[in-house]
DRENZAZA-579891 format. One record per residue: residue in one letter; x, y, z of N, C-alpha, C in turn. Coordinates in steps of 0.02 Angstrom, whole numbers, plus 50000, padded with zeros to 5 digits. Example, Ala and Ser with C-alpha at 12.3 -4.5 7.8 and 13.67 -1.06 7.14 Angstrom:
2
{node 'A', {50660, 49716, 50390}, {50615, 49775, 50390}, {50660, 49835, 50390}}
{node 'S', {50642, 49888, 50354}, {50684, 49947, 50357}, {50645, 50002, 50394}}
This chain:
158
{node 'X', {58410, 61520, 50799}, {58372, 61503, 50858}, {58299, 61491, 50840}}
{node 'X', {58260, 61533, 50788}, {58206, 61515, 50779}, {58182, 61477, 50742}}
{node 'X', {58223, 61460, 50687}, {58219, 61369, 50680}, {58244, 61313, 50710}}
{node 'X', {58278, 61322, 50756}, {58297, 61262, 50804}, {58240, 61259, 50840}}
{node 'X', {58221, 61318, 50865}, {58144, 61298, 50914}, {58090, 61284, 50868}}
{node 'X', {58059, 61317, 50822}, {58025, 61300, 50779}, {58022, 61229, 50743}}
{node 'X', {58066, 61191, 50749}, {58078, 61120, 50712}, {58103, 61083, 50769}}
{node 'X', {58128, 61101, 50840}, {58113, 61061, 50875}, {58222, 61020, 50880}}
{node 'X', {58239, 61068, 50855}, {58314, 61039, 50829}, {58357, 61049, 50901}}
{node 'X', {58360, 60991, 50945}, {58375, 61022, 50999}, {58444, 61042, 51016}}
{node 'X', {58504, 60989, 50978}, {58579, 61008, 50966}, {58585, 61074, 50938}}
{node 'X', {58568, 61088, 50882}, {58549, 61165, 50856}, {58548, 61207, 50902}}
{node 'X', {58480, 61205, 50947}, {58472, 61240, 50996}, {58519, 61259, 51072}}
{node 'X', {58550, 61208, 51069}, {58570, 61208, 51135}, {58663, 61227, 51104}}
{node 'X', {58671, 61245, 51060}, {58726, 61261, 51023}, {58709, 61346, 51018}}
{node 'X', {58655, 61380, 50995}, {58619, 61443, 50969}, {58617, 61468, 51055}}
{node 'X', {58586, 61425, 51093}, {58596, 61462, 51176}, {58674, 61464, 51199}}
{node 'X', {58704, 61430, 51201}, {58782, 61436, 51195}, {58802, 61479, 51182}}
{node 'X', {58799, 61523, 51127}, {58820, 61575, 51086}, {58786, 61639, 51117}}
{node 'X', {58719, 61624, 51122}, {58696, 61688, 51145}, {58724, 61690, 51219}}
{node 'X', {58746, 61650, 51255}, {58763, 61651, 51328}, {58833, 61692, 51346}}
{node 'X', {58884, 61706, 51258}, {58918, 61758, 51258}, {58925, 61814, 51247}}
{node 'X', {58850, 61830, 51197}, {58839, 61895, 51179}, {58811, 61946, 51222}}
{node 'X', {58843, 62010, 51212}, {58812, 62069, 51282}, {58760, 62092, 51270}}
{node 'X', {58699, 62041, 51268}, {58612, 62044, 51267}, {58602, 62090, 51328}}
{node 'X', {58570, 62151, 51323}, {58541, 62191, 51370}, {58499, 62154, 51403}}
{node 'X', {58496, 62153, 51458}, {58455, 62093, 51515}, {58364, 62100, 51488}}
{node 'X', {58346, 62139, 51464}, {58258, 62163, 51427}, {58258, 62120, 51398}}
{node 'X', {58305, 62140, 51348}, {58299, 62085, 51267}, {58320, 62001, 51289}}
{node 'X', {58366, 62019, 51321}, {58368, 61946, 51327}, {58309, 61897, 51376}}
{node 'X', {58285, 61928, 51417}, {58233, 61904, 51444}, {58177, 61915, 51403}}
{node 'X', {58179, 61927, 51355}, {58095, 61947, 51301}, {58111, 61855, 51238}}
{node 'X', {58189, 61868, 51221}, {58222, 61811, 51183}, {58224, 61771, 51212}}
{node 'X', {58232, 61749, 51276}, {58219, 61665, 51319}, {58149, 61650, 51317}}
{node 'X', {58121, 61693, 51325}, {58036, 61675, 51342}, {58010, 61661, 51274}}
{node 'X', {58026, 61700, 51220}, {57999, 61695, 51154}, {58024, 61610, 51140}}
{node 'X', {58079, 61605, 51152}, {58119, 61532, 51118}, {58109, 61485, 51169}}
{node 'X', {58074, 61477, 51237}, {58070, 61447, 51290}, {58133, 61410, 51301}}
{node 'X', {58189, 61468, 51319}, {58246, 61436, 51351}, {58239, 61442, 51430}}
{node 'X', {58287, 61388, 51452}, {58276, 61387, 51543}, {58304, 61442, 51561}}
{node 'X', {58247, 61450, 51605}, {58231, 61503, 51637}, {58305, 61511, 51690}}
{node 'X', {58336, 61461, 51718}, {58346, 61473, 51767}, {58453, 61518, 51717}}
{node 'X', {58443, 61508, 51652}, {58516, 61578, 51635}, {58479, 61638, 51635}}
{node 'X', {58413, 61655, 51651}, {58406, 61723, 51638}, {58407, 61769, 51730}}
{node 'X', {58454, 61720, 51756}, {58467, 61739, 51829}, {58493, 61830, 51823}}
{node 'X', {58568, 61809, 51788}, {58597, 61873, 51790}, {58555, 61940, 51770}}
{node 'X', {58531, 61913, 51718}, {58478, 61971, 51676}, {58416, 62004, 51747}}
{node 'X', {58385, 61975, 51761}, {58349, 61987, 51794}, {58373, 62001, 51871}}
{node 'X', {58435, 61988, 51882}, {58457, 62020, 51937}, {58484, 62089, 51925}}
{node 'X', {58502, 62109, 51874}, {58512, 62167, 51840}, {58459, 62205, 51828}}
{node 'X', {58383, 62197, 51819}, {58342, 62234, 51802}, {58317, 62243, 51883}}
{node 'X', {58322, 62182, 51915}, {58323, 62197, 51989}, {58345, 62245, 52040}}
{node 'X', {58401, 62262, 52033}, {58453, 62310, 52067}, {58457, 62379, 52038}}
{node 'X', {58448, 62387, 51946}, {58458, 62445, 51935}, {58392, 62496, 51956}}
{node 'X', {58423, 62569, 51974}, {58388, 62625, 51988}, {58330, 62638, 51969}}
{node 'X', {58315, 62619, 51907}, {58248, 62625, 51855}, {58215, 62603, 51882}}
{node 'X', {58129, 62585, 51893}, {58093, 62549, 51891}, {58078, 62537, 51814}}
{node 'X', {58053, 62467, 51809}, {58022, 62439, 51737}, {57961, 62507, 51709}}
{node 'X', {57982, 62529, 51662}, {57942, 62555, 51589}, {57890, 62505, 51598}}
{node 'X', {57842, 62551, 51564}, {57782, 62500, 51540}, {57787, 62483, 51483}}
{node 'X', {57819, 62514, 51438}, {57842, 62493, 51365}, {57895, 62407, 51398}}
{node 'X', {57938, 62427, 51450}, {57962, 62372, 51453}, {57900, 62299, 51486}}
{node 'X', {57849, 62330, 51516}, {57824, 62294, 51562}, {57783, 62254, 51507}}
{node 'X', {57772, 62258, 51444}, {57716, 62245, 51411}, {57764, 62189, 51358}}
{node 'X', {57848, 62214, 51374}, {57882, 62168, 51321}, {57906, 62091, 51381}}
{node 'X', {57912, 62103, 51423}, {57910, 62056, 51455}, {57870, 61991, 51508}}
{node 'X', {57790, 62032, 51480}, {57736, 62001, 51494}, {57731, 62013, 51575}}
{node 'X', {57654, 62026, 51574}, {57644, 62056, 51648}, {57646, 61989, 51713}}
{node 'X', {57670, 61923, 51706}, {57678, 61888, 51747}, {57767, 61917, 51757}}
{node 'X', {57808, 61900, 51703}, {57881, 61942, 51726}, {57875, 61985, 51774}}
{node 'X', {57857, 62046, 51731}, {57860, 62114, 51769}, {57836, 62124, 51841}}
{node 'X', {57787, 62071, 51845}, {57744, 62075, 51925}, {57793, 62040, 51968}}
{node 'X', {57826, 61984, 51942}, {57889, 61950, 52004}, {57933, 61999, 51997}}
{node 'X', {57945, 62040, 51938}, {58005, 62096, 51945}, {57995, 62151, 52019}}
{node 'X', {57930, 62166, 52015}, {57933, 62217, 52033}, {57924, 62195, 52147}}
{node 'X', {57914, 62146, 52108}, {57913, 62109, 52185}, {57960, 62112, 52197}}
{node 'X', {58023, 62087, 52165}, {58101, 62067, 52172}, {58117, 62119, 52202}}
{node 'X', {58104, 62177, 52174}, {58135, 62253, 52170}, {58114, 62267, 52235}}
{node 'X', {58044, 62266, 52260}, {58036, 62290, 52320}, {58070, 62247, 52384}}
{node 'X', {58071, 62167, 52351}, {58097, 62137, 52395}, {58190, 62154, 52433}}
{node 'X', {58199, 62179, 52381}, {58295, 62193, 52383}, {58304, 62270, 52402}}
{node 'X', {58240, 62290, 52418}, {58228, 62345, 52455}, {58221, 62358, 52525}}
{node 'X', {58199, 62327, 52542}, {58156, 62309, 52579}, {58226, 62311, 52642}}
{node 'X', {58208, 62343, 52703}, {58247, 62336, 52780}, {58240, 62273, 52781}}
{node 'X', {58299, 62260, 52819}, {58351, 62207, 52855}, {58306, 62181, 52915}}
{node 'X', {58228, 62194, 52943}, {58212, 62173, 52996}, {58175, 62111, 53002}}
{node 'X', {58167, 62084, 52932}, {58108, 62010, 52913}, {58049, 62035, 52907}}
{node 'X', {58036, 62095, 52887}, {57991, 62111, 52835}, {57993, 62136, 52768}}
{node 'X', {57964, 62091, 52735}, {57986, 62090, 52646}, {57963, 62158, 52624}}
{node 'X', {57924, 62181, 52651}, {57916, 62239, 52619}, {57906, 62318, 52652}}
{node 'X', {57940, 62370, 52591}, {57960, 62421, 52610}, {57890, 62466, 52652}}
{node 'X', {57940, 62517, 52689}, {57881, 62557, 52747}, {57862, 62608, 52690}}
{node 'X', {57805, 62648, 52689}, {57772, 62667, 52661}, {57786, 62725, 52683}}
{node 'X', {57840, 62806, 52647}, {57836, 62839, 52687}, {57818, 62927, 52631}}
{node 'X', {57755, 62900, 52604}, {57752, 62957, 52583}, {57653, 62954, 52599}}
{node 'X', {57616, 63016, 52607}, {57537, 63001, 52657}, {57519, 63074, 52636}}
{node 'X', {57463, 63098, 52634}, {57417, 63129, 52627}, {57422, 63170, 52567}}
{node 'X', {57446, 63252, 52547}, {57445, 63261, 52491}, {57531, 63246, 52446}}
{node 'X', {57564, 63223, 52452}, {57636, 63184, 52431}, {57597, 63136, 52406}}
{node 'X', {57569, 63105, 52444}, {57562, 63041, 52414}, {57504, 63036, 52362}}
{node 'X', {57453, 63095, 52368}, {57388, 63095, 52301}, {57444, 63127, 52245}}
{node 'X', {57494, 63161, 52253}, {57541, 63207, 52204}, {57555, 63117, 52163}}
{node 'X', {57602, 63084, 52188}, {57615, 63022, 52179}, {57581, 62982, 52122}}
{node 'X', {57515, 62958, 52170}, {57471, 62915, 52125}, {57443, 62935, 52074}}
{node 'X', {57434, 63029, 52069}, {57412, 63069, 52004}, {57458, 63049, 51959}}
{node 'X', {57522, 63077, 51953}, {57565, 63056, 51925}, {57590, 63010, 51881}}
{node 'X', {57596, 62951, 51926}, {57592, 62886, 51909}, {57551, 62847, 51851}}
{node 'X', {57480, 62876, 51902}, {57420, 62830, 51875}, {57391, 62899, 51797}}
{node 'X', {57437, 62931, 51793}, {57396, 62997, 51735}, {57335, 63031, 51745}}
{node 'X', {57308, 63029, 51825}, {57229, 63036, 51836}, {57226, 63133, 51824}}
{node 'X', {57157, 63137, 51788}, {57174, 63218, 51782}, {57120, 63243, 51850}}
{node 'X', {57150, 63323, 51864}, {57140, 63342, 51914}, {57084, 63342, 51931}}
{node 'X', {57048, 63342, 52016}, {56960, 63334, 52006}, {56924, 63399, 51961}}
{node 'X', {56866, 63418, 51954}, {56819, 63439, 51920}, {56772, 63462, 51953}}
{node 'X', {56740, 63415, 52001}, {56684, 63445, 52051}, {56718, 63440, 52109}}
{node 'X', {56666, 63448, 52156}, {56658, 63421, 52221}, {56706, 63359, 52246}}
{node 'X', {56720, 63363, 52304}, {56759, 63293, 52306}, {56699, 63261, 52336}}
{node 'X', {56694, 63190, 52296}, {56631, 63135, 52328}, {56646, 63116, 52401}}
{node 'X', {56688, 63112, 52426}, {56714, 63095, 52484}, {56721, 63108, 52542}}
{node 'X', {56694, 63209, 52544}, {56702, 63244, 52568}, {56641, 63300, 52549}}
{node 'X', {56583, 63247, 52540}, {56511, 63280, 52515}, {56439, 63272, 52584}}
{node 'X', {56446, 63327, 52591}, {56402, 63329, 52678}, {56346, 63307, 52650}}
{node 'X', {56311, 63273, 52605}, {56231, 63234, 52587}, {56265, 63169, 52617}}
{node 'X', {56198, 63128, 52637}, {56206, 63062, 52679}, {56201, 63020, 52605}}
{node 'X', {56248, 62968, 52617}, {56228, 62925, 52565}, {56177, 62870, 52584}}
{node 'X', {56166, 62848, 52536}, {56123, 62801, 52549}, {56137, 62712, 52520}}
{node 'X', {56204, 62725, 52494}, {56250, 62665, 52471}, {56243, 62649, 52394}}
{node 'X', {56196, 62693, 52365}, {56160, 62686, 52305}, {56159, 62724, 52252}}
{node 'X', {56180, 62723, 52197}, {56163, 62784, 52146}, {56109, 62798, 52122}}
{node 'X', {56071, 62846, 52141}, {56007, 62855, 52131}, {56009, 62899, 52040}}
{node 'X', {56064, 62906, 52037}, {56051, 62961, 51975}, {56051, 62925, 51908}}
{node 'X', {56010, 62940, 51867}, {55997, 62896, 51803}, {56052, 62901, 51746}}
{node 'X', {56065, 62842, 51721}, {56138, 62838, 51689}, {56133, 62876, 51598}}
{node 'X', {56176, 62894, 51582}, {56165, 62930, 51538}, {56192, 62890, 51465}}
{node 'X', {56127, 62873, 51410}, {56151, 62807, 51379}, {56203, 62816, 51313}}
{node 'X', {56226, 62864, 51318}, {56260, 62887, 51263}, {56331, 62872, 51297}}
{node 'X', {56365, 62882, 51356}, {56409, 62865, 51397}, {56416, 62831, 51457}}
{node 'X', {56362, 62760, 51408}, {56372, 62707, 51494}, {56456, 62666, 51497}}
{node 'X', {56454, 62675, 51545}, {56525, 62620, 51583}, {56553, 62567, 51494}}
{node 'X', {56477, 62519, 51508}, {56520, 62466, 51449}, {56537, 62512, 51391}}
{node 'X', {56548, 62564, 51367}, {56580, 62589, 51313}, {56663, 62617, 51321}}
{node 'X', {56660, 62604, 51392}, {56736, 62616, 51425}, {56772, 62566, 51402}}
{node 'X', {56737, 62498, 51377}, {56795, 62422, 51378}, {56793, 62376, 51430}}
{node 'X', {56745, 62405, 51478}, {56754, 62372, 51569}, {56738, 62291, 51561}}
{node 'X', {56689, 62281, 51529}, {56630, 62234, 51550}, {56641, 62183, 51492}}
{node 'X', {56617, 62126, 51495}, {56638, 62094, 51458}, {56569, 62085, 51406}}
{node 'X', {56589, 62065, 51347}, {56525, 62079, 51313}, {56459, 62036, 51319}}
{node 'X', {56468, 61993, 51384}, {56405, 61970, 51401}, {56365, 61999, 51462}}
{node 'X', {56411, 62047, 51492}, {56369, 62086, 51545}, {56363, 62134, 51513}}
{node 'X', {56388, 62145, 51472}, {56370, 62214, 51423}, {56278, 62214, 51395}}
{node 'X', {56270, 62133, 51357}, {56210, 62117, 51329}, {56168, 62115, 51392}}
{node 'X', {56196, 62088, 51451}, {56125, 62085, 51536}, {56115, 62137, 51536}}
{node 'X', {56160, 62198, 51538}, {56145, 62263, 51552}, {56103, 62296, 51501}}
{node 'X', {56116, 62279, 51438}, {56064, 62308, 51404}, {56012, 62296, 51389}}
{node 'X', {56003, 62228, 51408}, {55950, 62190, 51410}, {55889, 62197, 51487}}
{node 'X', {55925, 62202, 51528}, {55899, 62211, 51605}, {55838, 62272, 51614}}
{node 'X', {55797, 62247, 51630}, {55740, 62304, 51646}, {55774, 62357, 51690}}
{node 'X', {55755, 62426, 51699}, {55757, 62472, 51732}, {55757, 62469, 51813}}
């Protein structure tokens, strides 16, 4: 297969998809192997109706092998085939206040707060951070910024 696509050999190819169209390719791999070899999209139905329906949600190990445009219609799919019978595509939301911070901790790996909650801080704000940034651990050393707002920022007067 990867010299038929590589050289462009299209009998080759369309002989090499043939073959793979009998083998029991786990629906991942085989949707990682169509995209790599740009086969039509429209045999990787079954596969992806299979990653669709099963119990799992997508791994991020898987989400990263199938490129985050896949995984984002996947996960659409998933909610979509979820989703009540009333003509709204998407599911009711039924987990809210501390369930649901349990949840997004979880999920998202966030570690537990530390101070004060900002949110729930009786000083008036004023929309502004008044407190001076500390240059040993500014933001752009996080990765955020791209390295030309990185140079404005360091460049930018006070």
């Amino acid at each position: 297969m990867k010299l038929a696509h590589q050289w462009n050999f299209i009998e080759v190819k369309t002989l090499a998809i043939r073959e793979l169209e009998n083998l029991p390719i786990p629906p991942l791999q085989k949707i990682v192997l169509y995209q790599k070899y740009a086969i039509d999209r429209t045999l990787l139905k079954p596969a992806l109706t299979a990653l669709t329906i099963r119990d799992e949600s997508l791994a991020i190990a898987e989400g990263r092998e199938i490129g985050l445009e896949t995984a984002l219609d996947l996960a659409k799919a998933r909610e979509m085939a979820r989703a009540r019978k009333s003509g709204n595509p998407r599911s009711p939301v039924n987990l809210a206040g501390a369930e649901l911070d349990v949840v997004i901790k979880d999920i998202f790996h966030l570690p537990p707060p530390t101070g004060p909650d900002p949110a729930r801080s009786s000083q008036p704000s004023t929309g502004r951070d008044n407190t001076q940034p500390n240059t040993q651990t500014n933001s752009h050393q996080c990765g955020f910024l791209s390295p030309a707002l990185r140079s404005a920022e360091l460049t930018s007067p006070a």
